[in-house]
C-alpha positions as CSV (number, residue, x, y, z in Angstrom):
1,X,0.0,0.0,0.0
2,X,1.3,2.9,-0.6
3,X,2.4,6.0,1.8
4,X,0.2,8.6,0.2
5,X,-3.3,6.5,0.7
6,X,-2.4,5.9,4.5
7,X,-2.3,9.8,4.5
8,X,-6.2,10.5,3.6
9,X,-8.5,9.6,6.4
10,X,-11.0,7.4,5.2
11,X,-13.7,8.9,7.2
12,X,-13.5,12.1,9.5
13,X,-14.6,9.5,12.1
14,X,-11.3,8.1,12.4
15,X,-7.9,9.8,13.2
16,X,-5.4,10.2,10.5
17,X,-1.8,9.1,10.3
18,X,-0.7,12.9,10.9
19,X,-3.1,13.2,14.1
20,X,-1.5,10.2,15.0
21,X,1.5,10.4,14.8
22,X,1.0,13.9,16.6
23,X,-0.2,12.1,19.2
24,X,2.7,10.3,19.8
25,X,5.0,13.2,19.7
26,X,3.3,15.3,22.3
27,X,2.1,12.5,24.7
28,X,5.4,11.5,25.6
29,X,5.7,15.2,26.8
30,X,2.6,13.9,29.4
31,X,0.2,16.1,27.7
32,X,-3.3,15.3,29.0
33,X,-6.0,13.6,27.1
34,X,-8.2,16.7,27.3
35,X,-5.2,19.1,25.8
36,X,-4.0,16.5,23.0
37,X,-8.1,16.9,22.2
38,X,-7.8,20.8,22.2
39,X,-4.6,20.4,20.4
40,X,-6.4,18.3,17.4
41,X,-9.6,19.8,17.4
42,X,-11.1,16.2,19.0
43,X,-12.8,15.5,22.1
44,X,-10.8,14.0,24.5
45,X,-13.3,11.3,24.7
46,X,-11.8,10.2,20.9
47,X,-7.9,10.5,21.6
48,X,-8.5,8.2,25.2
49,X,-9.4,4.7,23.6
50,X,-7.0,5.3,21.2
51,X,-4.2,5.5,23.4
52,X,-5.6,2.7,24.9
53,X,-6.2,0.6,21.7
54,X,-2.4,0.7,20.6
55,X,-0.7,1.1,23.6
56,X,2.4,-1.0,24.5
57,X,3.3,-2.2,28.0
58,X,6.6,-1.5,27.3
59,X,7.1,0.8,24.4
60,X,4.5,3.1,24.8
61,X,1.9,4.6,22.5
62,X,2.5,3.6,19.2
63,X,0.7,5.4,16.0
């Protein structure tokens, strides 16, 4: 697949690669679940299971 179709969101539902990937990047700063949602124009109640959903015991949040 290429790089340029992960890019597009397929649905404004989801988050896209840039979101997260900015996720990453400013929640290893500790940022707060409410402020990444600020941060991305997304509740917070959208960035939370996310974190959850591909988080890594050891490595962290991964996009």
């Amino acid at each position: 697949m290429a790089l340029k179709a992960l890019e597009h969101p397929i649905n404004t539902r989801y988050l896209s690669l840039q979101e997260r990937e900015r996720i990453a990047g400013v929640r290893s700063n500790g940022t707060s679940m409410q402020a990444l949602g600020r941060a991305l124009g997304r509740s917070g109640g959208t960035i939370s299971p996310e974190i959850k959903r591909n988080v890594h015991p050891l490595l962290s949040y991964g996009p």
